[in-house]
C-alpha positions as CSV (number, residue, x, y, z in Angstrom):
1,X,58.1,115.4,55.4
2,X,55.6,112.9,54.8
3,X,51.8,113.2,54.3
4,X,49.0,110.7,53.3
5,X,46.5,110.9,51.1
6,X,44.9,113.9,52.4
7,X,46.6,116.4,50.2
8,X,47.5,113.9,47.0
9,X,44.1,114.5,45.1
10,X,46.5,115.3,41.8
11,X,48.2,112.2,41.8
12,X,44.9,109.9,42.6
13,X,43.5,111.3,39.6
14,X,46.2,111.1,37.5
15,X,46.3,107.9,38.8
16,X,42.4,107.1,38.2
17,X,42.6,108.6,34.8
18,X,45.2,105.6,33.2
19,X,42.4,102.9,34.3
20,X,44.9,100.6,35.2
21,X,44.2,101.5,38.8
22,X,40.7,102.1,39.0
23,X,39.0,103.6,42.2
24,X,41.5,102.5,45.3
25,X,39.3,100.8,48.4
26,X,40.7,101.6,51.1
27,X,42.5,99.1,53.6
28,X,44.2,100.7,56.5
29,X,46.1,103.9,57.1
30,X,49.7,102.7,58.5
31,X,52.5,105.0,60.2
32,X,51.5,107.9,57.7
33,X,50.9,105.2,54.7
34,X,47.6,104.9,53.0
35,X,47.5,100.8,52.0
36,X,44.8,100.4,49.8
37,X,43.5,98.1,47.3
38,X,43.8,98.8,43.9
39,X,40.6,96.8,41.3
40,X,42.7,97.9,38.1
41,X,45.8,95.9,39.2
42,X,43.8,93.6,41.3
43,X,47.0,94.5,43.8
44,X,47.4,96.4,47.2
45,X,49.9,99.1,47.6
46,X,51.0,101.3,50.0
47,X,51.1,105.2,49.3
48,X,53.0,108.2,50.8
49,X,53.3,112.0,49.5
50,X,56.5,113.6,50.1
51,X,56.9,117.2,50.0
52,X,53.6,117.5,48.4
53,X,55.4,116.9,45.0
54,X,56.6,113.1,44.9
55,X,54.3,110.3,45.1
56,X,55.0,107.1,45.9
57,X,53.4,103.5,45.4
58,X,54.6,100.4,46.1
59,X,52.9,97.0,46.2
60,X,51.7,94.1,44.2
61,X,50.5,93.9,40.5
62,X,47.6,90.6,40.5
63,X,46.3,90.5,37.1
64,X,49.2,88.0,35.9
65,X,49.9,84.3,36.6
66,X,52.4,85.6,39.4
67,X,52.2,88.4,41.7
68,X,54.5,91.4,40.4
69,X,56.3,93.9,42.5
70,X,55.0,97.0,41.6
71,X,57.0,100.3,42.1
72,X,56.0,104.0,40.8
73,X,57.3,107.2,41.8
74,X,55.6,110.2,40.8
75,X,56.9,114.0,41.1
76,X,55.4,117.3,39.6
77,X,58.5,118.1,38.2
78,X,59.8,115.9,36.3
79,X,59.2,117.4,33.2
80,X,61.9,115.7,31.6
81,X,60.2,112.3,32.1
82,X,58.7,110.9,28.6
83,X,55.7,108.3,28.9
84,X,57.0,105.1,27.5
85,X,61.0,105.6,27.4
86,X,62.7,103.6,29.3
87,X,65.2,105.3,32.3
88,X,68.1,103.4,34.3
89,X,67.5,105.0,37.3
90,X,69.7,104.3,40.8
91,X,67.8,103.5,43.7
92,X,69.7,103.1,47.2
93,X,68.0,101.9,50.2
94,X,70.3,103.9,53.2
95,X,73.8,102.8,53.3
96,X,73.1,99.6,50.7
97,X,74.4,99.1,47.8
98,X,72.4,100.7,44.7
99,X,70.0,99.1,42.8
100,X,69.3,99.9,39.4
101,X,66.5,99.6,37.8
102,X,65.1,99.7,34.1
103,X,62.1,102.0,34.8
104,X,59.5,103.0,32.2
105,X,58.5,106.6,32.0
106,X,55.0,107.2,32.8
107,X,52.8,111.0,32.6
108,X,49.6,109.9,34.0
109,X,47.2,112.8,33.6
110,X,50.3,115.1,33.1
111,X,52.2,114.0,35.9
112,X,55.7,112.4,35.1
113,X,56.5,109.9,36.9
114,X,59.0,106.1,36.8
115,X,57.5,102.7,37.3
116,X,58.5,98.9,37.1
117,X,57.2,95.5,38.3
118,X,59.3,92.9,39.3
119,X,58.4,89.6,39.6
120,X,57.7,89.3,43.2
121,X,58.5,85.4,43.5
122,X,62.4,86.4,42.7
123,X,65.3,86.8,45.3
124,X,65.8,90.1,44.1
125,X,62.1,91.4,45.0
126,X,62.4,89.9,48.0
127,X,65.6,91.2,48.7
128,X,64.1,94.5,47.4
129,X,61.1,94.7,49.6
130,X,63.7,93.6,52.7
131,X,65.7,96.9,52.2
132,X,62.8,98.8,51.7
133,X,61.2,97.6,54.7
134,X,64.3,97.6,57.1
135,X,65.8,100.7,56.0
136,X,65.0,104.6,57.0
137,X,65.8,106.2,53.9
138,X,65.5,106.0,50.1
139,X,67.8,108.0,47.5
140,X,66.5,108.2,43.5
141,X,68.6,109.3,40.7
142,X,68.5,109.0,37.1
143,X,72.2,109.6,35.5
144,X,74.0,112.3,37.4
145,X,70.6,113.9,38.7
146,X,69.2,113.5,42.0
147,X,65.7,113.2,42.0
148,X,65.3,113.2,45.6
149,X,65.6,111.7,48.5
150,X,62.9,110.7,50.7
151,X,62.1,109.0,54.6
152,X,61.0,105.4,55.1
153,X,59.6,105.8,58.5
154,X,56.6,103.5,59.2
155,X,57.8,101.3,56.0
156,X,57.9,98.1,57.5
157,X,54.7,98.1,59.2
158,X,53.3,99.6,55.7
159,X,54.5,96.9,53.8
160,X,53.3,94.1,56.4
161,X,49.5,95.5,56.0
162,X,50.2,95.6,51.7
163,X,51.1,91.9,52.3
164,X,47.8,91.2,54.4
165,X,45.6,93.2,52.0
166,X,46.7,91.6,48.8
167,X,46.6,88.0,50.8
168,X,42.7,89.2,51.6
169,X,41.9,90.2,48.1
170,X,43.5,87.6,46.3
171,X,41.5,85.3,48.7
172,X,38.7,86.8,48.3
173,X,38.9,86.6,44.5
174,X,39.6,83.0,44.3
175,X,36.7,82.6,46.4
176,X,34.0,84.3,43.8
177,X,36.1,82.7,41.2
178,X,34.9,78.8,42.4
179,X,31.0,80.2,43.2
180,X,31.2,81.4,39.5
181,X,32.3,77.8,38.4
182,X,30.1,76.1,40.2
183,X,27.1,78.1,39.4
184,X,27.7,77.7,35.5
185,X,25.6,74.7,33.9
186,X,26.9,71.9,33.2
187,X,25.9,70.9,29.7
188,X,23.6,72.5,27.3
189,X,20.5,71.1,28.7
190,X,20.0,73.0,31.8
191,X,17.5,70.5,33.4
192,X,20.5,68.2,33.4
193,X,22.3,68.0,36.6
């Protein structure tokens, strides 16, 4: 079962707490998916709760030169999850082959969780972001342990209104970004034009 961000008060302030996120402004509510923008990572990203113990994000990381995928999983019980080890961890997308993935342990506000970011600009992201998109299901595990299995309904639509967010934003920002420069003096006289 999926919910939105009704019930996930834990994780947004676990989520709040690290600062790389920073208070979410909300962009649309999609097939069950919260897409919000995200100041921190001046990225959007879509949210879903599953079972009311698994949170998941997935979206785009602004703050570098390129865009980054950005991926984190978060579950209550993942006690065995250490902030800043890394995991292999198997993610399969429905019938497709695996992927796996080099994720970084994260406990934000004492909820363990996995995340990564991929360059977005690669074939693999977008191949990534393709599977995620087109297929129903996703499967997690880390070694021999499942770590759950979770529905992709509404994904593609979720993922359309991330892409259209982040567009917006990083728009927007590039925007204020030429006002600033051409508001700034010129020289050190400023009667000089």
């Amino acid at each position: 079962m999926m919910r939105t961000r009704v019930l996930p008060s834990l994780f947004t302030a676990a989520l709040l707490a690290t600062g790389a996120r920073s208070e979410p402004v909300d962009w649309a509510n999609v097939d069950g998916w919260d897409v919000a923008y995200y100041p921190g990572s001046k990225g959007c990203q879509a949210f879903a709760l599953f079972d009311e113990e698994t949170a998941f994000f997935i979206g785009f990381d602004g703050k570098g030169d390129n865009p980054a995928l950005d991926v984190t999983v978060l579950n209550t019980g993942w006690d065995m999850i250490e902030h800043g080890k890394e995991y292999p961890v198997r993610l399969r997308f429905g019938d497709q082959a695996a992927w796996t993935l080099n994720m970084d342990g994260v406990v934000l506000n004492g909820y363990p969780g996995l995340h990564i970011l991929i360059d977005a600009e690669t074939a693999s992201a977008r191949q990534f972001t393709r599977e995620f998109k087109r297929e129903r299901v996703m499967a997690w595990q880390r070694a021999e342990q499942a770590l759950g299995q979770f529905p992709l309904s509404g994904s593609n639509n979720a993922f359309a209104a991330v892409r259209q967010c982040h567009e917006f934003h990083r728009k927007a920002r590039a925007a204020r970004s030429a006002a600033s420069r051409e508001r700034s003096p010129k020289g050190d006289d400023p009667f000089v034009n």
